[in-house]
Structures are given as C-alpha cells and as structure tokens.
PDB file of N, CA, C and O in Angstrom, chain B, residues numbered from 101:
ATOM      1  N   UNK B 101     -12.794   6.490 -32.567  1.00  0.00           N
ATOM      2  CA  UNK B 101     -12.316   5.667 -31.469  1.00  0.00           C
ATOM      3  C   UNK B 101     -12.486   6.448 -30.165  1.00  0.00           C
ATOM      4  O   UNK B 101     -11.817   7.442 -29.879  1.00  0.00           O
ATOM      5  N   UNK B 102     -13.328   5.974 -29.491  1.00  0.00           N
ATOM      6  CA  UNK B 102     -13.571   6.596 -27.957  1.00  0.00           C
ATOM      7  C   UNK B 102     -12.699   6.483 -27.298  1.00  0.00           C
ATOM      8  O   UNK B 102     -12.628   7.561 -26.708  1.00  0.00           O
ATOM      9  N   UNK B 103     -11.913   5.855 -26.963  1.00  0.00           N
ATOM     10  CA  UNK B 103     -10.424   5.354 -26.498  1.00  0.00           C
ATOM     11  C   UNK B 103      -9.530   6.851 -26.404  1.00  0.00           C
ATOM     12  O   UNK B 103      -9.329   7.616 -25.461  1.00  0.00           O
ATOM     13  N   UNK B 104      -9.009   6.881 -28.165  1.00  0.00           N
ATOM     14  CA  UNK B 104      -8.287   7.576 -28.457  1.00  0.00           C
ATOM     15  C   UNK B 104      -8.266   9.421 -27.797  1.00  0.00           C
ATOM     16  O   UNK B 104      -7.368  10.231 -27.566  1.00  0.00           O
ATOM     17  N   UNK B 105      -9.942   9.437 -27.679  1.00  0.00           N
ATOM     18  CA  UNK B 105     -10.095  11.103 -27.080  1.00  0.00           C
ATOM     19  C   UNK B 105     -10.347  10.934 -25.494  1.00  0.00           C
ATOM     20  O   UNK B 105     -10.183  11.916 -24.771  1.00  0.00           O
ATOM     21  N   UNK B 106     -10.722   9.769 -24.982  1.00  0.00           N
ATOM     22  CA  UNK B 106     -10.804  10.073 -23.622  1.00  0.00           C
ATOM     23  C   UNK B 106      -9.704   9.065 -22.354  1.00  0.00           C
ATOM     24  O   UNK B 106      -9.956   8.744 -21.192  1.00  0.00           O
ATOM     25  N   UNK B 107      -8.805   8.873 -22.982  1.00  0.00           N
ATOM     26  CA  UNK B 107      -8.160   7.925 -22.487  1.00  0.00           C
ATOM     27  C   UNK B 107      -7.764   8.264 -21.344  1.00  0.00           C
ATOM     28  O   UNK B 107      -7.312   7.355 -20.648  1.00  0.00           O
ATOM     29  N   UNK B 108      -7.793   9.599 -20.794  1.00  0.00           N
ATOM     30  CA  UNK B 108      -7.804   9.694 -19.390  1.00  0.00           C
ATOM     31  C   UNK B 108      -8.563   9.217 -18.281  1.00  0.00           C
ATOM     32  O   UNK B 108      -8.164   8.888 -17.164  1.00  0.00           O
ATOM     33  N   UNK B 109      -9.770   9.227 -18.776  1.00  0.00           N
ATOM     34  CA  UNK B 109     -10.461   8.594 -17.964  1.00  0.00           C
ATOM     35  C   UNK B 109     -10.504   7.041 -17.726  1.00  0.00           C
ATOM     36  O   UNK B 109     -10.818   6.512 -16.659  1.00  0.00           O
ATOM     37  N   UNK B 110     -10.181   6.459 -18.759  1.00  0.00           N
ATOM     38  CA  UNK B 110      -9.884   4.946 -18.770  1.00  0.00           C
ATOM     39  C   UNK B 110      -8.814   4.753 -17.997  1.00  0.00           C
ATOM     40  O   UNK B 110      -8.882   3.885 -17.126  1.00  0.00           O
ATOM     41  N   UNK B 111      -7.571   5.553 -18.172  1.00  0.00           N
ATOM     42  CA  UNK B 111      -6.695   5.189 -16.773  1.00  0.00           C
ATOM     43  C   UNK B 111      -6.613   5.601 -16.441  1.00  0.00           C
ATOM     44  O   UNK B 111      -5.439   5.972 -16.439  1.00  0.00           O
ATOM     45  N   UNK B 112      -7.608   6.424 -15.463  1.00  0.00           N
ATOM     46  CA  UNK B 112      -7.995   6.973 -14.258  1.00  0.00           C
ATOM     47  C   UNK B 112      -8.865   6.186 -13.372  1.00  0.00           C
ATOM     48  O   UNK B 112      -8.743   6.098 -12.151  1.00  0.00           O
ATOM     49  N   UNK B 113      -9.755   5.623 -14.108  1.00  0.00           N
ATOM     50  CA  UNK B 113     -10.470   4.343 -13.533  1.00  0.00           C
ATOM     51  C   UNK B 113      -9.678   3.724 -12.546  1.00  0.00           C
ATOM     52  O   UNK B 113      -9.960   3.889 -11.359  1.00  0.00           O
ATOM     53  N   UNK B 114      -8.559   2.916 -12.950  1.00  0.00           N
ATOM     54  CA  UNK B 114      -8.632   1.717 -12.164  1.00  0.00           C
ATOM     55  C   UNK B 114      -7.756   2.823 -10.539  1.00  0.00           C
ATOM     56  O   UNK B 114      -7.893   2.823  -9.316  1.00  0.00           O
ATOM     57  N   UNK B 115      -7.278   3.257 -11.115  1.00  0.00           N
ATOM     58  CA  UNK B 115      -6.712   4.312 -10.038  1.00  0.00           C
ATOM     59  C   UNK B 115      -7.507   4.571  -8.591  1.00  0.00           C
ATOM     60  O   UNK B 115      -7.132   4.231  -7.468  1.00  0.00           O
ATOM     61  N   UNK B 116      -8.664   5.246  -8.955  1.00  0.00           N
ATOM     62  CA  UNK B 116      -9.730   5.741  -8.328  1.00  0.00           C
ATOM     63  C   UNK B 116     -10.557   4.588  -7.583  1.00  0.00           C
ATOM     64  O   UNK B 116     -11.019   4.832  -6.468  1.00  0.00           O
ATOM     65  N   UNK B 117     -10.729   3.493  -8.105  1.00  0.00           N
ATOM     66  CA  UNK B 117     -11.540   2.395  -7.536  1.00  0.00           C
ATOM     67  C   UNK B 117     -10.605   1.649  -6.868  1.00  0.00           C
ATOM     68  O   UNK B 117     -10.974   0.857  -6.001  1.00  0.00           O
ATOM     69  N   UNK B 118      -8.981   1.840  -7.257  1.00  0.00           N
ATOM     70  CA  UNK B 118      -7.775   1.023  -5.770  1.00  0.00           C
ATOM     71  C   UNK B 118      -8.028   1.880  -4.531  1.00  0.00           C
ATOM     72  O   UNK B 118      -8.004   1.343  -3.423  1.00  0.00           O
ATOM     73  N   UNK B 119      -8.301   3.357  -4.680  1.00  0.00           N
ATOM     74  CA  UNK B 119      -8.184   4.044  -3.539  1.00  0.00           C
ATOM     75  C   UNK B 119      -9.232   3.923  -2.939  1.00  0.00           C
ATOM     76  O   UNK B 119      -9.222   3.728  -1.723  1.00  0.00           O
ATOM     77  N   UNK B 120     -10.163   3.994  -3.510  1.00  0.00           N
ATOM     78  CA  UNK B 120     -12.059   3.845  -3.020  1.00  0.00           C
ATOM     79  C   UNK B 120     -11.574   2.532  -2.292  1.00  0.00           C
ATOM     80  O   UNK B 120     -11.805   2.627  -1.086  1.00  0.00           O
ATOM     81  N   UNK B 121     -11.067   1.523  -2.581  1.00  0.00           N
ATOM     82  CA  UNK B 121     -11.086   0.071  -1.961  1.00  0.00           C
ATOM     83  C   UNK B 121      -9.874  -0.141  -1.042  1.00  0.00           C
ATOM     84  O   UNK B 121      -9.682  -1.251  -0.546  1.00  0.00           O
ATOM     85  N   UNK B 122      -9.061   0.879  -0.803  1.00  0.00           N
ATOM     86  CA  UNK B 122      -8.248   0.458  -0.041  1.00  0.00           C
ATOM     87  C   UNK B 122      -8.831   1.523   1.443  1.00  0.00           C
ATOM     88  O   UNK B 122      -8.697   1.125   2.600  1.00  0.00           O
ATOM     89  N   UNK B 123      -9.505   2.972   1.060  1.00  0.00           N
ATOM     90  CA  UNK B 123     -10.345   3.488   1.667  1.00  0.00           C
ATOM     91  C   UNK B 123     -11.779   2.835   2.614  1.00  0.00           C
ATOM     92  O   UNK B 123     -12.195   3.236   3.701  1.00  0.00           O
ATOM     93  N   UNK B 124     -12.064   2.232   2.152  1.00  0.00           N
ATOM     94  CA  UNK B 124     -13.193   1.257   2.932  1.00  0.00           C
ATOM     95  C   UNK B 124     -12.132   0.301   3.434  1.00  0.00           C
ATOM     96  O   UNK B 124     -11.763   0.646   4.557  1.00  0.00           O
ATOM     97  N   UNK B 125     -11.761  -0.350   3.168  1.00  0.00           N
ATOM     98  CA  UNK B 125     -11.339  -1.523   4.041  1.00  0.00           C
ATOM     99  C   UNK B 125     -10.570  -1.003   5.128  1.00  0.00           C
ATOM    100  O   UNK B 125     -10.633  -1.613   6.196  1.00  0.00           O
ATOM    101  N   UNK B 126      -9.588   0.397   5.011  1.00  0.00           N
ATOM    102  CA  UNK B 126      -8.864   0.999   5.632  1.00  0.00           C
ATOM    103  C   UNK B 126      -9.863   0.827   7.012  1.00  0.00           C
ATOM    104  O   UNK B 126      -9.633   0.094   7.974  1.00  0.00           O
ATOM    105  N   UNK B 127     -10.961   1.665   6.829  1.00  0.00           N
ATOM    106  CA  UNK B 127     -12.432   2.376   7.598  1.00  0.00           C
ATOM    107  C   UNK B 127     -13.142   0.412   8.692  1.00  0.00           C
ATOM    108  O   UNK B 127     -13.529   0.238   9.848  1.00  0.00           O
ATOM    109  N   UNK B 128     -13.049  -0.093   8.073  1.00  0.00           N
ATOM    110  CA  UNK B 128     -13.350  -1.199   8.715  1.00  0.00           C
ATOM    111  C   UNK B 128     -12.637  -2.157   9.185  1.00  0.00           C
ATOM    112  O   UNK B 128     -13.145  -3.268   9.336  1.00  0.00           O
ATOM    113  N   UNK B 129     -11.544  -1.952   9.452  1.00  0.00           N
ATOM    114  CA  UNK B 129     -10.508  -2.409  10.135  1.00  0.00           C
ATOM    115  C   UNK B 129     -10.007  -1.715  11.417  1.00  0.00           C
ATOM    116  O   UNK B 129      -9.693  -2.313  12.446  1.00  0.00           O
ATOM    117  N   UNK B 130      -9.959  -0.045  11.186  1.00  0.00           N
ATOM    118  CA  UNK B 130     -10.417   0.713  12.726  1.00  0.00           C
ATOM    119  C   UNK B 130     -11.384   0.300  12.782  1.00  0.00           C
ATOM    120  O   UNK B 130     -11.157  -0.879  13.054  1.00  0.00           O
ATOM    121  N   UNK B 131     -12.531   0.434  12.709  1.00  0.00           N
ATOM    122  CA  UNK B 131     -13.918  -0.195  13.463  1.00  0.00           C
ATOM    123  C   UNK B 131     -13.910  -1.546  13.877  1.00  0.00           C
ATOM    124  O   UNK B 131     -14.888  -1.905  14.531  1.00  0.00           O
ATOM    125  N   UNK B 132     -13.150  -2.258  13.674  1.00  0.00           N
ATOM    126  CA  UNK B 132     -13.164  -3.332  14.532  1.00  0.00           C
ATOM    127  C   UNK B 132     -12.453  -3.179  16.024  1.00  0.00           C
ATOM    128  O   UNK B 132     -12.812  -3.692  17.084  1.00  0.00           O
ATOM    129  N   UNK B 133     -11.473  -2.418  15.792  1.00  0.00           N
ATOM    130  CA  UNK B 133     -10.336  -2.365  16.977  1.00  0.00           C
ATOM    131  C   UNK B 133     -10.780  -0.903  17.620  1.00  0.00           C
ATOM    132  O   UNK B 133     -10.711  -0.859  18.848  1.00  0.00           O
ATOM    133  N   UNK B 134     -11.156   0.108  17.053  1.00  0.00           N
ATOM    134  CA  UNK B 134     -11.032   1.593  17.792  1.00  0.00           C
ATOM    135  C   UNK B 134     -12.775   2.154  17.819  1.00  0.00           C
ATOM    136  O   UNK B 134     -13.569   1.879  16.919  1.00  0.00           O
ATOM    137  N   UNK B 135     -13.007   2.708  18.648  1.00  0.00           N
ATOM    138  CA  UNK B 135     -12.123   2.939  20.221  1.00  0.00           C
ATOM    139  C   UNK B 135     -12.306   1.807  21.040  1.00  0.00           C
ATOM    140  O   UNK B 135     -12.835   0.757  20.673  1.00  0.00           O
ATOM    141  N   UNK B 136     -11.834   2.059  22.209  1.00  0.00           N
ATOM    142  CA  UNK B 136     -12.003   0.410  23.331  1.00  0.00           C
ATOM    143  C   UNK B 136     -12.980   1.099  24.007  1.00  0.00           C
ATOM    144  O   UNK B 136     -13.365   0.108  24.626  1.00  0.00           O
ATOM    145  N   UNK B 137     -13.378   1.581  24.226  1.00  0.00           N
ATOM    146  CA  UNK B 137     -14.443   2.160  25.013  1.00  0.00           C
ATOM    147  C   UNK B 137     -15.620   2.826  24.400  1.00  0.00           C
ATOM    148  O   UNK B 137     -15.210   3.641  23.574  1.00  0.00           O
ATOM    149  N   UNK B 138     -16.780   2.812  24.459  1.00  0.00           N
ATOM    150  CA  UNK B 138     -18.015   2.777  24.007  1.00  0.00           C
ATOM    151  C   UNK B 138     -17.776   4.861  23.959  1.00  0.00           C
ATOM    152  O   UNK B 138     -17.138   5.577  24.731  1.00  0.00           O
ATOM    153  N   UNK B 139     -18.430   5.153  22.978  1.00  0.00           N
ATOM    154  CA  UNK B 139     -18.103   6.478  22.486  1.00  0.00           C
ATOM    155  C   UNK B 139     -19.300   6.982  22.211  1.00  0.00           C
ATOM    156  O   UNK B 139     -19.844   6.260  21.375  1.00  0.00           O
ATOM    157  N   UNK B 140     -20.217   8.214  22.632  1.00  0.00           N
ATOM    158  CA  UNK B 140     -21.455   9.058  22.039  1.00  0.00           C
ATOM    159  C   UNK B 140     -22.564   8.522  23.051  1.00  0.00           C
ATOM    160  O   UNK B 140     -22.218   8.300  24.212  1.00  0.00           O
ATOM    161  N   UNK B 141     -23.884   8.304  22.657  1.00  0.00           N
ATOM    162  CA  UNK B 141     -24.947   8.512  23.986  1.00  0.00           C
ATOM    163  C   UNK B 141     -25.352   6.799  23.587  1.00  0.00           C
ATOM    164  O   UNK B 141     -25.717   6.069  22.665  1.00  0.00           O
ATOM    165  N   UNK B 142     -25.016   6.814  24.895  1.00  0.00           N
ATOM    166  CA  UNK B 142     -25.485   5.027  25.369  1.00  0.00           C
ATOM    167  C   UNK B 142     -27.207   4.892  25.287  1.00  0.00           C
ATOM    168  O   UNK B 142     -27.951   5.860  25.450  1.00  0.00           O
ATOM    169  N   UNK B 143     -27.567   3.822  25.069  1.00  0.00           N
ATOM    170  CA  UNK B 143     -27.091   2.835  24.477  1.00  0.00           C
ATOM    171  C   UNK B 143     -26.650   2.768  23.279  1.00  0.00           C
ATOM    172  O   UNK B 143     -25.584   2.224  22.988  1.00  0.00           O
ATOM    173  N   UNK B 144     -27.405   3.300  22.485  1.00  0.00           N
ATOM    174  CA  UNK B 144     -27.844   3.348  20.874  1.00  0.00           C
ATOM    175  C   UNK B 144     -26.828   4.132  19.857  1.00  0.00           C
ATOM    176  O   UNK B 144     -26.289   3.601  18.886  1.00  0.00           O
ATOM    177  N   UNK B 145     -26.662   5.560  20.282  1.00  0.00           N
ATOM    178  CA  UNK B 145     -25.819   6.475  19.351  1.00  0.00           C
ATOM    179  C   UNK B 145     -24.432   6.526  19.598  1.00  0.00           C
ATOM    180  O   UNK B 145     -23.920   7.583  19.966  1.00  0.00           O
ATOM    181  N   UNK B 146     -23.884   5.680  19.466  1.00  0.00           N
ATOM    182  CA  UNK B 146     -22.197   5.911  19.419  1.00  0.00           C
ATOM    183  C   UNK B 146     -21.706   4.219  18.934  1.00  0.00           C
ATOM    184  O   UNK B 146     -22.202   3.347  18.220  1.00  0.00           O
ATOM    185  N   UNK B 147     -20.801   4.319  19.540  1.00  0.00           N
ATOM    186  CA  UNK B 147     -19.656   3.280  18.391  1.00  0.00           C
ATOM    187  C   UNK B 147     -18.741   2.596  19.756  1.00  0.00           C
ATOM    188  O   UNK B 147     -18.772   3.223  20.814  1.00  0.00           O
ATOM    189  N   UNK B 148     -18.166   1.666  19.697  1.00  0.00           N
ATOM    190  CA  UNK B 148     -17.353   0.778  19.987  1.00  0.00           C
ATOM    191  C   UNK B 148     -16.853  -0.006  19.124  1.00  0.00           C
ATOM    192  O   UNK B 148     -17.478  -0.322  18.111  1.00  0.00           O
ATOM    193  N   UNK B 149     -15.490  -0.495  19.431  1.00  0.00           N
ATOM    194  CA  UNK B 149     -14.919  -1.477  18.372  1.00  0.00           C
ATOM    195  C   UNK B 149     -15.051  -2.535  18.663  1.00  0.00           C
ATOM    196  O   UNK B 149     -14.801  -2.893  19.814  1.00  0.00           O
ATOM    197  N   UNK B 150     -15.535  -3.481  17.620  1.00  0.00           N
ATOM    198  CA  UNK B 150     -16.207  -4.764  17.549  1.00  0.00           C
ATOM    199  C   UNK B 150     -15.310  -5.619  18.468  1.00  0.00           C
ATOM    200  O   UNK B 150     -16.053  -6.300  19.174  1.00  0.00           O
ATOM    201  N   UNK B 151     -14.306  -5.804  18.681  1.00  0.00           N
ATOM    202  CA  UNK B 151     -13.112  -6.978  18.972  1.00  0.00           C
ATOM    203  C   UNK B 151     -13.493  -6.005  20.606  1.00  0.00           C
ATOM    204  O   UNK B 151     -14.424  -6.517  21.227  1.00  0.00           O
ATOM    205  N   UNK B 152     -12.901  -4.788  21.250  1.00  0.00           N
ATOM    206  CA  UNK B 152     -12.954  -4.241  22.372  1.00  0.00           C
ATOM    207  C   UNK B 152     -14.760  -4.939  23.229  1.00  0.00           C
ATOM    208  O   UNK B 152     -14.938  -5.408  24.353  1.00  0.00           O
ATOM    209  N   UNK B 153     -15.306  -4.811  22.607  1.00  0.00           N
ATOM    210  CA  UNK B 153     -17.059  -5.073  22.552  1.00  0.00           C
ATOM    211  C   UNK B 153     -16.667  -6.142  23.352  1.00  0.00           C
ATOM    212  O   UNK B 153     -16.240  -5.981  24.495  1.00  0.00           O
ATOM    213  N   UNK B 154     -16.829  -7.592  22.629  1.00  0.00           N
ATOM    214  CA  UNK B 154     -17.201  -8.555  22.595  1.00  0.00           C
ATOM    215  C   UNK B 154     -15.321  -9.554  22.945  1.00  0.00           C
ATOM    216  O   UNK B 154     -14.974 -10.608  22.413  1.00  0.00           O
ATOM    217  N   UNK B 155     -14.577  -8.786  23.882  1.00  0.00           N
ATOM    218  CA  UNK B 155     -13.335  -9.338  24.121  1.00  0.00           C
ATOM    219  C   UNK B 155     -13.610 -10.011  25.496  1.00  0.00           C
ATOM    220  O   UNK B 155     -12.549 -10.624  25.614  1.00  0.00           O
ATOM    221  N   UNK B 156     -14.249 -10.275  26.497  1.00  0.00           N
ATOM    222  CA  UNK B 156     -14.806 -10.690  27.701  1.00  0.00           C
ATOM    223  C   UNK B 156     -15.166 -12.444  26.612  1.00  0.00           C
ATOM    224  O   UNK B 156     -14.351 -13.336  26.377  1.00  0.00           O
ATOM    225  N   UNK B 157     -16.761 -12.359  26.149  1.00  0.00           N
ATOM    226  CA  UNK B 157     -16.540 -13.361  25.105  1.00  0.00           C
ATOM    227  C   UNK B 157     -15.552 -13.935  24.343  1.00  0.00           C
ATOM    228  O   UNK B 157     -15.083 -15.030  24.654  1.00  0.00           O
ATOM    229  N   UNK B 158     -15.247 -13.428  23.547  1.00  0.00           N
ATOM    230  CA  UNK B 158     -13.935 -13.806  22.783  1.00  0.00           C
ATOM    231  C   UNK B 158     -13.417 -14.742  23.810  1.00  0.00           C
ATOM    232  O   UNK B 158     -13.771 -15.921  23.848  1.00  0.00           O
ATOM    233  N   UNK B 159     -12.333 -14.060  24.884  1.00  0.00           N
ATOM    234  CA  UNK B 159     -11.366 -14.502  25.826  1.00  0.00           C
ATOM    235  C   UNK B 159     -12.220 -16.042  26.585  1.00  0.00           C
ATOM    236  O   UNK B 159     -11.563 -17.052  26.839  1.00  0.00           O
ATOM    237  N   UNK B 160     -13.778 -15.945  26.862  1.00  0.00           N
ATOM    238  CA  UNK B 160     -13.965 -17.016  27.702  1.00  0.00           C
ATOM    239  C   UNK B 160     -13.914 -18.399  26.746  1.00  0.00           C
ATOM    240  O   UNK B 160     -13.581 -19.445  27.302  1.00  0.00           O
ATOM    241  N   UNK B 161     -14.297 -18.416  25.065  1.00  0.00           N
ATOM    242  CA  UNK B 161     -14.675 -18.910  24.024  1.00  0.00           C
ATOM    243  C   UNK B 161     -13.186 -19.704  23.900  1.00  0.00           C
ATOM    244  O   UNK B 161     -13.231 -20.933  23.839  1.00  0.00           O
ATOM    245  N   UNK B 162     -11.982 -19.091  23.864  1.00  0.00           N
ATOM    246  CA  UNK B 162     -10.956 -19.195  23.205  1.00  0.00           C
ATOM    247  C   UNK B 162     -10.556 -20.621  23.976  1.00  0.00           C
ATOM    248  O   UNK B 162     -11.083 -20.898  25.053  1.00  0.00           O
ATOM    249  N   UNK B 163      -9.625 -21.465  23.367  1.00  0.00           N
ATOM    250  CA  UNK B 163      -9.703 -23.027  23.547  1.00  0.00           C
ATOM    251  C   UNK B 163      -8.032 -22.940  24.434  1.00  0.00           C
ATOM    252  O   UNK B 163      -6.998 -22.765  23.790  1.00  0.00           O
ATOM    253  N   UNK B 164      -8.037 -23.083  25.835  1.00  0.00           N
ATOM    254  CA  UNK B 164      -7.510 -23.123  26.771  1.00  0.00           C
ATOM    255  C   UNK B 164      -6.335 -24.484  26.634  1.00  0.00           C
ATOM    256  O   UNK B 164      -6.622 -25.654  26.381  1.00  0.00           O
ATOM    257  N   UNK B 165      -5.146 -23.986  26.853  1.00  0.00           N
ATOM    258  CA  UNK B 165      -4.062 -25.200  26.123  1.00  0.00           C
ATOM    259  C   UNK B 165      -3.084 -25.198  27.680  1.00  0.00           C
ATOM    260  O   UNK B 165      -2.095 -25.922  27.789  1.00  0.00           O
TER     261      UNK B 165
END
C-alpha cells in the first residue's frame, strides 16, 4: 500500500497547493491597486497598478446618478 509508507506527502499536498493559491491571488490583487504611480523606466520596464492606471477612465465610464 503506497498510502500506508508515504502518507506524508498525501497530506502535505493539499496544504502546499492552499498556500501556492492563496499566494498568487494574494500577488494579483496588489497588482491591481499598488503602486499608484508608474514605478522603473518609462515607458516599458516598470509596473503600475491596473485600477491607479486606468482610474481617469474608469471615473469618466462610471454611470452618473
């Protein structure tokens, strides 16, 4: 029974793949919001957060009540 000699690794599994997945989503959820300001060599090599980016849009788009 493979089970029986390696059962650590079987519940270690699901362990490892909650953290892997709470790790990425963690990672792309700052990248939407951080930083507000464009970061590293313009145009091309650096980062901005998606929502900071494109909040000029957003704001003109949004349905006025």
């Amino acid at each position: 029974m493979d089970f029986g000699t390696h059962w650590q690794v079987y519940v270690t599994m699901p362990v490892i793949a909650a953290l892997i997945g709470y790790v990425t989503k963690r990672v792309a959820i700052e990248m939407m919001f951080r930083p507000l300001e464009f970061v590293g060599i313009k145009p091309f090599l650096g980062w901005q957060g998606v929502l900071p980016a494109n909040a000029e849009r957003m704001a003109a788009t949004w349905p006025s009540r």
